[in-house]
N, C-alpha and C positions, 0 to 999 in steps of 0.2 A: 868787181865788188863782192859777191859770191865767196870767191877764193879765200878773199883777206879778210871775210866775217866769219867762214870758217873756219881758217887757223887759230884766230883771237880764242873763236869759243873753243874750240877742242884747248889750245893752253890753256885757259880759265878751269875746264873742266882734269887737266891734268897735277895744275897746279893747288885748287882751291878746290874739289867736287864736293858736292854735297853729302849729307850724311848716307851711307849703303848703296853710294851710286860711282859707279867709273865708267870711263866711255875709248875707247880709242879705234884708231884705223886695223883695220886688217890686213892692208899691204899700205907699207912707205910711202908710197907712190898715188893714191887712190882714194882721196879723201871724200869723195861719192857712199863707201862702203864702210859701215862701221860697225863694232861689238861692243855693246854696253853691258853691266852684269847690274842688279840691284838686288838687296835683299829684302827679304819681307818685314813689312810692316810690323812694329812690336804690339801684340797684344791679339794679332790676327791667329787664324790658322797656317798663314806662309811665314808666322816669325823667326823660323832656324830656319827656309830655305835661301839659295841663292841664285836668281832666276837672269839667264843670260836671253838676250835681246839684240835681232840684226834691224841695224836704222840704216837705210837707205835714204841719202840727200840727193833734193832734183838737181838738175842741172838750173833750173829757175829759182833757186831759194837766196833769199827769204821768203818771195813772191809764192809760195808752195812751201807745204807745210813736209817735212820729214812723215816718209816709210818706218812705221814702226812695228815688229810683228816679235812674238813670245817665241827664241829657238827651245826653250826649258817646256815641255808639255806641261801646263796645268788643270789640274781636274777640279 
């Protein structure tokens, strides 16, 4: 179940992503591990940056919510 809601969503987010937002795998194979990039918000202090992000899915999800941590340091 897991598997086949991740593929949907990662094509949903490859085909349609929202606005300053992409998401894909890190390796083919591994859809556990993934690099999202988003940019800042317009009108903020992060509005020219572009801030990449590793999301880690459990082996239980949707049941458990995604690993989401800033690889971009923000101060």
């Amino acid at each position: 179940m897991a598997l086949g809601r991740m593929k949907k969503e990662l094509a949903m987010l490859s085909t349609d992503p929202g606005p300053g937002i992409s998401c894909y795998m890190l390796d083919d194979d591994n859809m556990h591990n993934l690099e999202a990039q988003i940019t800042g918000p317009a009108g903020s202090p992060f509005e020219a940056g572009t801030f990449r992000l590793s999301v880690q899915i459990p082996e239980r999800y949707p049941l458990e919510p995604p690993r989401v941590r800033f690889v971009t340091p923000i101060y």
